[in-house]
C-alpha positions as CSV (number, residue, x, y, z in Angstrom):
1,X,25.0,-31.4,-10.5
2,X,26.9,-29.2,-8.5
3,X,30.7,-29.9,-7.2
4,X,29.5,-29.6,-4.0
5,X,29.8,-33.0,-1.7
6,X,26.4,-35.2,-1.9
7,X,25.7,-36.7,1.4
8,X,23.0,-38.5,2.5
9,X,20.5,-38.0,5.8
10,X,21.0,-40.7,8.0
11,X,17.0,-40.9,8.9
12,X,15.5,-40.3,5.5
13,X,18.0,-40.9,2.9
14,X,17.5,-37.5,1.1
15,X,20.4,-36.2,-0.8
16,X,22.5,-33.4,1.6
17,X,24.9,-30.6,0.4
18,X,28.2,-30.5,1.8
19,X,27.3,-27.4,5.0
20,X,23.6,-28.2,5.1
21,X,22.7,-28.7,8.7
22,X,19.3,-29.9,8.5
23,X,17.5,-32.4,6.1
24,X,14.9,-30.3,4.1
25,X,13.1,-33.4,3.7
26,X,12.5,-34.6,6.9
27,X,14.0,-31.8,9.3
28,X,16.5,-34.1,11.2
29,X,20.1,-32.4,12.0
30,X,22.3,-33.6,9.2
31,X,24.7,-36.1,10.8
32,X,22.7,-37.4,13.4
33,X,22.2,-41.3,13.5
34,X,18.7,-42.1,12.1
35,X,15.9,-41.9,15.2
36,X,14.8,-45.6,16.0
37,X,11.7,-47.0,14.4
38,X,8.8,-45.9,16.3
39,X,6.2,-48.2,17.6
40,X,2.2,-47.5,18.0
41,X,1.8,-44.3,18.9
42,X,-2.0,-45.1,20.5
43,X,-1.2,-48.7,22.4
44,X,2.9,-48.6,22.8
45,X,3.3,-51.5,21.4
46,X,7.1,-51.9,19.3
47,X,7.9,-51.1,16.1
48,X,7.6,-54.9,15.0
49,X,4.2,-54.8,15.5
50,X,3.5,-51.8,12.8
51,X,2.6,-54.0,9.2
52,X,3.9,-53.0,5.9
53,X,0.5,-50.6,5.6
54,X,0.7,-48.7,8.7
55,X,-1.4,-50.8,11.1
56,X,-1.1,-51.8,14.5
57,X,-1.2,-55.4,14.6
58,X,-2.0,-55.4,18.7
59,X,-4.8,-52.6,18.2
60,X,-5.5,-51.9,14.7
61,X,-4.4,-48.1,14.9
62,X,-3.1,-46.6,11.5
63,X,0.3,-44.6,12.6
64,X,1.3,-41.0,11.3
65,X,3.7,-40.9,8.4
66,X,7.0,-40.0,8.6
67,X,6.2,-36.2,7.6
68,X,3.4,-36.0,9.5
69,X,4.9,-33.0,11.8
70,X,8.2,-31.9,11.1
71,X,9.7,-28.7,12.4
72,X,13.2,-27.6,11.1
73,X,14.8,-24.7,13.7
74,X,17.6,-22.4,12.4
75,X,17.5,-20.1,15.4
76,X,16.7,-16.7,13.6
77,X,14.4,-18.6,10.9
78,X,12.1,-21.6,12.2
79,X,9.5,-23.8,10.5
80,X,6.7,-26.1,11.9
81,X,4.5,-28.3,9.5
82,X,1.8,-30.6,10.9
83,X,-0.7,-33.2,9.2
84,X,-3.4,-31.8,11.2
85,X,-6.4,-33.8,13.6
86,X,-8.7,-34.4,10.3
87,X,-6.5,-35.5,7.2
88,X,-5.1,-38.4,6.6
89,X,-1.9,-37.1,5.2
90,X,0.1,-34.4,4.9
91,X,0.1,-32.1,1.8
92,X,1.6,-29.1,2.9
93,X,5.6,-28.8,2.3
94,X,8.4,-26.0,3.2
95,X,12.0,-24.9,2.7
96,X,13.9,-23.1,5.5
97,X,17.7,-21.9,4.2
98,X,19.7,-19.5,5.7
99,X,22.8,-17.7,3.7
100,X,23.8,-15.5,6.9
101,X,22.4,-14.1,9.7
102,X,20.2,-11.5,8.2
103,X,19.9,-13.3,4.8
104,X,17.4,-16.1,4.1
105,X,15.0,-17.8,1.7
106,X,11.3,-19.5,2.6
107,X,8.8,-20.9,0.5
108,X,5.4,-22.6,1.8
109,X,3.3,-25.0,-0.4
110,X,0.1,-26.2,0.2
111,X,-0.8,-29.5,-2.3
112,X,-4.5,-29.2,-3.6
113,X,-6.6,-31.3,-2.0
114,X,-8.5,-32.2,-5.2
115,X,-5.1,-32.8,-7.2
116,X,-3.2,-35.9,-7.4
117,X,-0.4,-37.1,-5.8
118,X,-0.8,-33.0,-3.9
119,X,2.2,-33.8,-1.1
120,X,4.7,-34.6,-3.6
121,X,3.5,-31.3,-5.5
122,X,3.9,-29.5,-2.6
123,X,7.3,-30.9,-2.3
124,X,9.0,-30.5,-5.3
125,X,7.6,-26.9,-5.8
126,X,8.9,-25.7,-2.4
127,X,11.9,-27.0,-3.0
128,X,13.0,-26.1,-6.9
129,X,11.5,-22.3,-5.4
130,X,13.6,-22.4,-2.3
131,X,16.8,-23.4,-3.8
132,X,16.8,-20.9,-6.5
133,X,16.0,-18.4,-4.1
134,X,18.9,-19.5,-2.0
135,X,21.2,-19.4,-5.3
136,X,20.7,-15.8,-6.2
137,X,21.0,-14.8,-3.0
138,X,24.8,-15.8,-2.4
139,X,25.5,-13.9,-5.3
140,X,23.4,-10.8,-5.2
141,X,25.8,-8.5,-7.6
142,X,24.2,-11.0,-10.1
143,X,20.5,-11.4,-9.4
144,X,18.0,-9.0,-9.5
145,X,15.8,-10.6,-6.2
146,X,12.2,-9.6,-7.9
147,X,13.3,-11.3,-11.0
148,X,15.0,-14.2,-9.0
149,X,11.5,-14.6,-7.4
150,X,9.7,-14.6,-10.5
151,X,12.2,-17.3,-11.7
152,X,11.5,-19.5,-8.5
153,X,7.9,-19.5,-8.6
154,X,8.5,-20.8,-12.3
155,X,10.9,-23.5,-11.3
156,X,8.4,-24.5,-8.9
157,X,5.9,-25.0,-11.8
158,X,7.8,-26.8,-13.7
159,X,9.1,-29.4,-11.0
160,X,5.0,-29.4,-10.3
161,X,4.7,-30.5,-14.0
162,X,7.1,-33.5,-13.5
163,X,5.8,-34.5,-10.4
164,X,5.1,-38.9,-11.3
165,X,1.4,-39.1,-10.7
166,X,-1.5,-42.0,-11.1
167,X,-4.4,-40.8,-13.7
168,X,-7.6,-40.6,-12.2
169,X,-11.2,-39.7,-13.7
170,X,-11.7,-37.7,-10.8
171,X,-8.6,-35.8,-9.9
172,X,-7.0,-33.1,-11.3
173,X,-3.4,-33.0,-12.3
174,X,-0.9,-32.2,-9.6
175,X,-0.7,-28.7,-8.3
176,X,-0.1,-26.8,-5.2
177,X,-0.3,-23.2,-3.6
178,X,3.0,-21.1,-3.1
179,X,4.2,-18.1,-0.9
180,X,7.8,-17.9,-0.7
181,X,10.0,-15.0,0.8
182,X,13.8,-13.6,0.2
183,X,15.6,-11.4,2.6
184,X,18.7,-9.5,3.0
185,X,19.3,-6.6,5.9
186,X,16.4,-5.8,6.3
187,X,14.8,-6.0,2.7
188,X,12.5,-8.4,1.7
189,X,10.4,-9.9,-1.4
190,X,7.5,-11.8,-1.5
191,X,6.0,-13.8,-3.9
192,X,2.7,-16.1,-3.7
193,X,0.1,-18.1,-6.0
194,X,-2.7,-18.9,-4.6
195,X,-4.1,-18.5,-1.0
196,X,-1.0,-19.3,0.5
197,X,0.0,-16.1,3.2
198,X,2.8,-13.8,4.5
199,X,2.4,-11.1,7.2
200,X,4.4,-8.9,8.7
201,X,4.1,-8.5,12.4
202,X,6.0,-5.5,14.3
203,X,5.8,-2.8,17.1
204,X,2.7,-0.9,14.8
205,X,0.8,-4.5,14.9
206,X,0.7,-6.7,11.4
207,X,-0.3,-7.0,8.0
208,X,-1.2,-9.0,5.5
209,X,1.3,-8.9,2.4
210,X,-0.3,-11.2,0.2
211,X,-3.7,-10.8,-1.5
212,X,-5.2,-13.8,-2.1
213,X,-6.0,-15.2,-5.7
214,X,-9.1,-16.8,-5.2
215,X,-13.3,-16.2,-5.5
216,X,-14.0,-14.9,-2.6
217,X,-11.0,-11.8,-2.7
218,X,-12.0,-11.3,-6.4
219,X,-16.0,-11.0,-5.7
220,X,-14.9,-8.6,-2.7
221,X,-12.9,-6.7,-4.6
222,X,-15.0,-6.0,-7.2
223,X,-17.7,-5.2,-4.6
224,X,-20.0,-7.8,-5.5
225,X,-20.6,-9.3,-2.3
226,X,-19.2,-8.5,1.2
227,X,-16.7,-10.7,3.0
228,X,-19.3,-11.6,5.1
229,X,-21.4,-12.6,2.2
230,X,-18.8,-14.3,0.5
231,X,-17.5,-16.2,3.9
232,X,-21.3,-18.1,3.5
233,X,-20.5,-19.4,0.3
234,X,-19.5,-22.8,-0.8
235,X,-17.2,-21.2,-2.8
236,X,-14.9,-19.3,-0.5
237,X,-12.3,-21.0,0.1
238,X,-11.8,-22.0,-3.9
239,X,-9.1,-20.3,-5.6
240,X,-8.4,-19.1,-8.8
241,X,-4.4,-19.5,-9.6
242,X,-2.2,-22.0,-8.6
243,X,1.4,-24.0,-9.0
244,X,0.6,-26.8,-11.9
245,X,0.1,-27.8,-15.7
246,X,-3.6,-26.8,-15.0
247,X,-2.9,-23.4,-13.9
248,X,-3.9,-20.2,-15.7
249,X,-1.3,-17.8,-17.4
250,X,-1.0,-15.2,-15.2
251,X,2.3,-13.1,-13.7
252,X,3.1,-14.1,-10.5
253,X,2.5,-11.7,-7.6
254,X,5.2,-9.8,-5.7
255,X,5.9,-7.2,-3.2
256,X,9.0,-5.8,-1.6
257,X,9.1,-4.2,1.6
258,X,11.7,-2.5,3.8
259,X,11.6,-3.5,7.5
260,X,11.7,0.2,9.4
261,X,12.3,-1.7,12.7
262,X,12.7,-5.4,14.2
263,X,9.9,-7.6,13.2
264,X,8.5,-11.0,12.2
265,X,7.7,-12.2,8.6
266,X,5.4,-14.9,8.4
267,X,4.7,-17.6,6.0
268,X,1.6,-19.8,6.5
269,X,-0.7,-22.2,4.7
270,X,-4.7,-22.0,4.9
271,X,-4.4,-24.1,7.4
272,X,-3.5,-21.4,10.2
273,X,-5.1,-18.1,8.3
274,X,-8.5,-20.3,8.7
275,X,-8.3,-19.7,12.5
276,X,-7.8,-16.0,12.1
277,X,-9.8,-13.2,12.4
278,X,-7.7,-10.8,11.5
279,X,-3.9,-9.6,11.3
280,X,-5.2,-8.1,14.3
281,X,-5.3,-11.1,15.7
282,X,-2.3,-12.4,15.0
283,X,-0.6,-9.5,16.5
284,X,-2.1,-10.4,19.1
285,X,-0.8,-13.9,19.6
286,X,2.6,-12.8,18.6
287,X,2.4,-10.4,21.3
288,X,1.0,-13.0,23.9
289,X,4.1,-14.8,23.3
290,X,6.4,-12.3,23.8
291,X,8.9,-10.3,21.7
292,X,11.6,-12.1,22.9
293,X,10.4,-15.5,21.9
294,X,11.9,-17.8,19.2
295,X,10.6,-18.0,15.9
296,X,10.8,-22.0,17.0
297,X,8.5,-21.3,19.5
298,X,6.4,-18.7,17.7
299,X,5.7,-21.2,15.1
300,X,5.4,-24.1,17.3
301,X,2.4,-21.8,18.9
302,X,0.6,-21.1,16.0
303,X,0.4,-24.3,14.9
304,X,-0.6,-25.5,18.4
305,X,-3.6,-22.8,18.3
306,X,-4.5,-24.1,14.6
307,X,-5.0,-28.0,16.1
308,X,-7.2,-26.8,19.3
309,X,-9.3,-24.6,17.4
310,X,-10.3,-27.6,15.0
311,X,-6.9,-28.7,12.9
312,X,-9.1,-29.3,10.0
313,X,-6.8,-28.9,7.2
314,X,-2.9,-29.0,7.1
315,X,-0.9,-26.5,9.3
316,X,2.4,-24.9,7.9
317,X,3.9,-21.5,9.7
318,X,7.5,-20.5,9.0
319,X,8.8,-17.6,11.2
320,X,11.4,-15.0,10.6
321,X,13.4,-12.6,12.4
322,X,13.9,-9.2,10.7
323,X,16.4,-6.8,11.3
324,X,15.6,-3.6,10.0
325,X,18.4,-2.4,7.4
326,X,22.2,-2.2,9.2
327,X,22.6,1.0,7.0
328,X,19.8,2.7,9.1
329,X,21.5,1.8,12.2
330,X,25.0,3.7,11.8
């Protein structure tokens, strides 16, 4: 434990730092009073008519859980995680901390759908990354950031590994995808396992940082079938590295990157990348936006788009604003 103050959020009960302004649990502004319970969200009917399971006693409607869409906004940084229109829960997790204006930390997690107890994966890995990012980020003289990413991605594996789970014949242990970001004026690093995604989006258009570890990249890449070939196949969307005891021994990926102008970095689970083209394409829906929107709204549109085209899986977008370096400037 840290000498810092422990508080508690009023709406969730999650444990606060002393200077935290948002819950990274449940999103709400840290010293709000909790919201009031909410009734059925398909009838109206109050909150004493919800039963201990989730039902609707006046029309048998199951209700969303709590986590079910939570958005977190930090005005230069913003996050936006929904359940989606098909699954019955929400697997995907985030953290969003800011250190300054121009200094940050991200990570995305998307629990495996075939894994047990996947949310709480998700969870727990997003968070042990995130806060160790965050960490050697106050105190950059003694952090290398590359290696401080490496080191998050394992912390997330190991808080994966103690994730409480039920054993079933049929599911696999507890694991997740990751992408997580650091950045500092201007300078960024990004790690990832999995098919978890970053892009960076600016004047010149956007690209995809990330390479995804999974079949269908690696049968691409070693020209075996087209993307077009591989997009038919059952098999596309499985991957072939991931956050959990399970996983295989392999380095985590990173990249670093120096912003040469303002621009957006990007963090999303498969749940958005599934309704997109192209980085072309999601230029261009940055673009119909406009420049001058908030990331808050960015991400809120994104996910938006994800849900009318279909919402079939989880939806996760964080959204960063990126100054290019100060030094570059002067």
């Amino acid at each position: 434990m840290s000498g810092q103050t422990q508080l508690a959020c009023a709406t969730c009960g999650a444990l606060l730092n002393e200077g935290d302004l948002f819950c990274e649990q449940c999103g709400a502004r840290a010293g709000e009073p909790p919201a009031p319970a909410p009734g059925c969200h398909a009838c109206g009917a109050g909150s004493e008519s919800i039963d201990a399971d989730g039902y609707c006693t006046m029309c048998g409607v199951r209700q969303r859980a709590a986590n079910s869409h939570v958005e977190v906004d930090l005005a230069r940084a913003a996050a936006v995680s929904d359940q989606g229109r098909v699954h019955r829960r929400n697997e995907d997790a985030f953290h969003l901390e800011l250190i300054d204006e121009r200094t940050g930390a991200a990570v995305v997690c998307d629990g495996i759908s075939s894994a047990s107890a996947g949310d709480a994966a998700a969870r727990h890995a997003s968070t042990a990354a995130g806060e160790l990012l965050a960490a050697a980020l106050k105190d950059p003289a003694k952090h290398d950031i590359a290696e401080a990413m490496a080191g998050a991605i394992a912390a997330a594996r190991a808080a994966v590994e103690q994730t409480p789970w039920t054993t079933r014949v049929d599911r696999d242990v507890p694991s997740c995808t990751l992408v997580s970001a650091a950045w500092s004026d201007g300078e960024m690093t990004v790690g990832w396992v999995g098919d978890s995604r970053a892009y960076w989006v600016a004047a010149g258009g956007a690209r995809q940082l990330t390479v995804d570890e999974s079949w269908a990249e690696e049968q691409v890449a070693e020209g075996r079938l087209s993307l077009e070939e591989a997009a038919s196949d059952r098999r596309f969307h499985s991957i072939t590295n991931w956050v959990g005891a399970d996983a295989p021994e392999r380095p985590p990926q990173i990249v670093r990157l120096e912003a040469e102008g303002p621009g957006r970095l990007i963090l999303c689970s498969d749940g958005l990348w599934n309704y997109l083209s192209s980085p072309s394409e999601l230029a261009r829906l940055v673009e119909e936006l406009s420049r001058d929107a908030a990331p808050a709204a960015l991400a809120r549109s994104l996910t938006e788009m994800a849900l009318a085209r279909g919402g079939h899986d989880n939806v996760t977008v964080a959204v960063v604003d990126i100054d290019r370096p100060s030094r570059r400037a002067q």
